[in-house]
C-alpha positions, 0 to 999 in steps of 0.5 A, spaced: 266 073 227 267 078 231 274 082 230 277 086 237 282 091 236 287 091 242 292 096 238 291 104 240 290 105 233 284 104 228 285 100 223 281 100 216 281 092 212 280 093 205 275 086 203 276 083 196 270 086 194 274 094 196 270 096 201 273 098 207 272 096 214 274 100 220 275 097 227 276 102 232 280 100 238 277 097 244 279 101 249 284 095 252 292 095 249 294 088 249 302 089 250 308 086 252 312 087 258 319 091 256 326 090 260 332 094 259 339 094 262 345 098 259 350 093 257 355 099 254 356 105 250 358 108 244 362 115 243 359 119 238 366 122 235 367 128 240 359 130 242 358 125 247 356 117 249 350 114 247 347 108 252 347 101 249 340 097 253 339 090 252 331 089 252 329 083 254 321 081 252 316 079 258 309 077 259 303 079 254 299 083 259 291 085 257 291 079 252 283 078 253 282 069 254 280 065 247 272 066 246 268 064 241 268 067 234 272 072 236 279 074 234 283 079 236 289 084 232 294 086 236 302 089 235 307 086 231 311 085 238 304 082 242 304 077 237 312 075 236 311 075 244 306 070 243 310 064 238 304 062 236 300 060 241 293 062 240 289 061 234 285 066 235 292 072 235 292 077 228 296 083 226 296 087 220 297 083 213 299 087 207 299 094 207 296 100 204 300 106 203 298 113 202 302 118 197 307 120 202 308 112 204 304 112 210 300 106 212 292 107 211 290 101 212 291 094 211 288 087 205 289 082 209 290 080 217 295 075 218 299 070 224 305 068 226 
């Protein structure tokens, strides 16, 4: 199978076995189109006003059309934007930590 990263960030997987398997980005960020819209603000005691935005989600952009033994990992966000949609969608399954709770890679892909 081939595996394409469509995240900006190198992703190691830990197999069953223990060995760990890094998966460069691809080059191509798959990502959700944002749009924002101020609907107020909240006084912060006597230091001033903090915009409040609505985001609204758009279009999935850069997300490569199903190919055969190919699956893609994209962002959390890609793939709620998605609503499961495409079996050929993965993110991140359980994470791995570092001592200072760092994500460092990850057992397990998982879909929505």
């Amino acid at each position: 199978m081939k595996v394409v990263n469509l995240t900006p960030h190198t992703i190691n997987l830990q197999t069953d076995e223990g060995q760990v398997v890094e998966i460069p980005p691809s080059g191509i960020v798959a990502r959700v189109e944002e749009k924002t819209e101020i609907i107020g603000k909240i006084q912060v005691e006597t230091d001033g006003n903090i915009p409040v935005i609505r985001k609204t989600l758009g279009q999935v952009e850069n997300l490569p059309e199903p190919q055969e033994d190919t699956i893609y990992i994209v962002s959390l966000i890609v793939a709620q934007a998605l609503s499961g949609s495409r079996s050929d969608v993965y993110i991140i399954g359980e994470s791995i930590r570092d001592e200072q709770g760092r994500v460092i890679g990850a057992k397990s892909l998982a879909q929505l």
